[in-house]
C-alpha positions as CSV (number, residue, x, y, z in Angstrom):
1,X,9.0,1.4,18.7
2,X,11.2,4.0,17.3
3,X,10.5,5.2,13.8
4,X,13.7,4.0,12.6
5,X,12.7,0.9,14.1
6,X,9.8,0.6,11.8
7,X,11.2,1.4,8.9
8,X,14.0,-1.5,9.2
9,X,11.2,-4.2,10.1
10,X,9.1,-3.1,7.0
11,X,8.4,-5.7,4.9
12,X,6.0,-6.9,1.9
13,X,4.0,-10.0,3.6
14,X,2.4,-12.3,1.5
15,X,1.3,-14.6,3.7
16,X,-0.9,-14.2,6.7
17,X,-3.1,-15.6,9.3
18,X,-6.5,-15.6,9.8
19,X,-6.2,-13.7,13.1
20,X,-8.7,-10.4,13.1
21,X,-7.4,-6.8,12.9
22,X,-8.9,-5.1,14.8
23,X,-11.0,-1.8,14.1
24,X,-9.2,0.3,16.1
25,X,-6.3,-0.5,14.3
26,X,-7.5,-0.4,11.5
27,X,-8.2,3.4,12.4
28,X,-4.5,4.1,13.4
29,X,-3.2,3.1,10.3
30,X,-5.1,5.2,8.2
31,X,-4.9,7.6,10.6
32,X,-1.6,7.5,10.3
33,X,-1.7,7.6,6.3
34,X,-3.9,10.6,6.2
35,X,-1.5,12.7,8.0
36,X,0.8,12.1,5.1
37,X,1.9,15.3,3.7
38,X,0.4,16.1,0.5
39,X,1.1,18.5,-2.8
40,X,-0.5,21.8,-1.7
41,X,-2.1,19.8,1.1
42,X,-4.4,18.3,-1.6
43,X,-5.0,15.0,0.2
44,X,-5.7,13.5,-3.5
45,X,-6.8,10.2,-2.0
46,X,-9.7,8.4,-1.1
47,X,-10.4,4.6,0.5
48,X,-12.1,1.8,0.9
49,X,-11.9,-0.5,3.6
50,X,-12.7,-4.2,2.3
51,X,-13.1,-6.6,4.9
52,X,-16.1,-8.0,3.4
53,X,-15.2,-11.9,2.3
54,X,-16.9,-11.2,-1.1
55,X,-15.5,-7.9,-2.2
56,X,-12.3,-9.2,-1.7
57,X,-12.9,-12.7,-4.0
58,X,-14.2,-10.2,-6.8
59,X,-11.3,-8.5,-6.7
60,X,-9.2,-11.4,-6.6
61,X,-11.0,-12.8,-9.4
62,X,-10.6,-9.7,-11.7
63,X,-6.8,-10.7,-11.0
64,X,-7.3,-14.0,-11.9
65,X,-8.3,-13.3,-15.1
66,X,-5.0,-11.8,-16.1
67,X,-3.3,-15.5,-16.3
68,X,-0.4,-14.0,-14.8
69,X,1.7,-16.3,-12.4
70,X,2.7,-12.7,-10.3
71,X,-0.7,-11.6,-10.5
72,X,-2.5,-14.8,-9.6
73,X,-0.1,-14.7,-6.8
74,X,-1.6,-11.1,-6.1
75,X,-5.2,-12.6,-5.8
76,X,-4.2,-14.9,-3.8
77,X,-2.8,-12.3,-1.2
78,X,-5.7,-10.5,-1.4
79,X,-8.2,-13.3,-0.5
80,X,-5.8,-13.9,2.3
81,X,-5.8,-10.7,4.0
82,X,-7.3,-9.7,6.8
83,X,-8.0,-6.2,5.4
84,X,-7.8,-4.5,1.8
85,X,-7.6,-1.1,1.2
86,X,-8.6,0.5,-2.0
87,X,-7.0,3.3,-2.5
88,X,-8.5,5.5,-5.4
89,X,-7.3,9.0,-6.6
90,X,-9.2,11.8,-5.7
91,X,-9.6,14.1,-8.5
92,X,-7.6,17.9,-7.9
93,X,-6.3,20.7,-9.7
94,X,-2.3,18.4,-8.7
95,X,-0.2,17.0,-11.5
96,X,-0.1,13.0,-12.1
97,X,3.3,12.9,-10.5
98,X,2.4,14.8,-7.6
99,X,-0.7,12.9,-6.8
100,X,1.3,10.3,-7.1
101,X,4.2,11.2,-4.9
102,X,1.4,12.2,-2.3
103,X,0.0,8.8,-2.3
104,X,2.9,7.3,-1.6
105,X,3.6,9.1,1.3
106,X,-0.2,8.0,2.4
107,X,0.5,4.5,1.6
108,X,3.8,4.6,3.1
109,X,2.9,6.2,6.6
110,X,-0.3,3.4,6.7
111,X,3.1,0.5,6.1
112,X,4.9,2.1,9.0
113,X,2.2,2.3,11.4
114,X,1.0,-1.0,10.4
115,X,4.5,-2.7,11.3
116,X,4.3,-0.5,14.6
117,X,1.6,-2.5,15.5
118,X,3.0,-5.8,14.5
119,X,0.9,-5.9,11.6
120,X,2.1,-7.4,8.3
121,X,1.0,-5.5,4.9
122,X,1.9,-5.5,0.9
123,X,1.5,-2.7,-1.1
124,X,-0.4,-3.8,-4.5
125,X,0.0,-2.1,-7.7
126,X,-1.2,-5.0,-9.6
127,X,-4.2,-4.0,-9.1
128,X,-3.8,-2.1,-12.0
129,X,-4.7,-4.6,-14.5
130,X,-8.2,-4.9,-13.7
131,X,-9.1,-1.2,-12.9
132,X,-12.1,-0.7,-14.6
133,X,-13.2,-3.7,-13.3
134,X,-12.5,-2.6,-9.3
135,X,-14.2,0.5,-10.1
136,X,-17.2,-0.7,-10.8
137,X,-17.1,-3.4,-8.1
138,X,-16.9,-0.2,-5.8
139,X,-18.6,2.0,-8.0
140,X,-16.3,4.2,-8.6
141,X,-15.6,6.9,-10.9
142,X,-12.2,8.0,-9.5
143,X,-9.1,6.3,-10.6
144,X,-7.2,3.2,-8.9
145,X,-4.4,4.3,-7.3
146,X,-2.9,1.0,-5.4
147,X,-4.3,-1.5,-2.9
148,X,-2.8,-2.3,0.6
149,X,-3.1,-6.0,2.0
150,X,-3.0,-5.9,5.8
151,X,-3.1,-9.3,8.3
152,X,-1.0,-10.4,10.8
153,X,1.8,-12.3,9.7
154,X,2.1,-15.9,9.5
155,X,5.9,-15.9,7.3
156,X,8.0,-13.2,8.2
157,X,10.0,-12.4,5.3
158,X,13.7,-11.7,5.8
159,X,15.7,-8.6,4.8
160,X,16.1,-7.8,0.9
161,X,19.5,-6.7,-0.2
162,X,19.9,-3.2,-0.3
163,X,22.4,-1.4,-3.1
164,X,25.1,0.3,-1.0
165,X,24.6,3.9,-0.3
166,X,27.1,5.1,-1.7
167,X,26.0,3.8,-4.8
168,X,23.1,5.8,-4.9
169,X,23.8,9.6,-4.2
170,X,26.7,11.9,-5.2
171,X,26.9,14.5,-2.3
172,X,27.7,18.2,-4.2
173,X,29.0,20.1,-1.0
174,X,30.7,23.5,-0.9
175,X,34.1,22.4,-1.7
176,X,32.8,21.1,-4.9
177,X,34.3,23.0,-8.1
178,X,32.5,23.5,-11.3
């Protein structure tokens, strides 16, 4: 698969199968999201791989708690998947923004190869609202980033709409005057 490929079959699966990734993709795709580049190649992440039955129902029930139709939807997910990644925040010298920036690039190389290898994933930021709680389910001092769900799919979503391009940029090019 191309790259461009990828990034047109991208999407956020909520709904999966009970088919097994396996752990050598598993290791691809955060392979993949650790070669994201990083501010000051800071690499201000670090994750936990959930694929224990348990962990993933405590977290779910943290959400559940919340009484939010989007988040309950959220646990739901999360019970579903296959494979959760915890992502927490590794503590450096980086701003909040750039740390932040830098995890998204991890988390988006891990969507990319995970739709290379026909796997279906949702990035989570709802897990959020129950951080404290997560942290000391992992026992964690370091901050909650985001979560990634990751399962094969069983509803493929289609397409969102996508603002038109032009709508988006201005291009300032040399023949622009002041």
């Amino acid at each position: 698969m191309q790259i461009q490929d990828a990034i047109e079959k991208r999407r956020s699966v909520r709904h999966f199968t009970e088919q097994k990734v396996s752990e050598e993709d598993i290791a691809r795709i955060l392979k993949a999201g650790t070669l994201a580049p990083s501010a000051h190649n800071q690499q201000p992440w670090f994750i936990h791989v959930v694929e224990n039955e348990d962990l993933k129902e405590q977290i779910a029930d943290q959400l559940e708690q919340t009484g939010e139709e989007g988040i309950q939807n959220t646990a739901r997910i999360i019970k579903e998947a296959n494979v959760l990644f915890v992502v927490f925040e590794e503590k450096t010298e980086l701003s909040v923004k750039m740390q932040q920036q830098s995890i998204g690039a991890l988390m988006e190389n891990m969507c990319l190869e995970a739709t290379e290898l026909g796997i279906g994933s949702l990035w989570i930021g709802h897990i959020l609202h129950c951080e404290k709680e997560v942290q000391k389910i992992f026992h964690e001092k370091r901050k909650v980033a985001c979560a990634l769900a990751l399962g094969y799919t069983e509803k493929f979503p289609s397409p969102r709409p996508r603002k038109n391009l032009k709508d988006m940029i201005k291009i300032h090019d040399e023949e622009e005057s002041e």
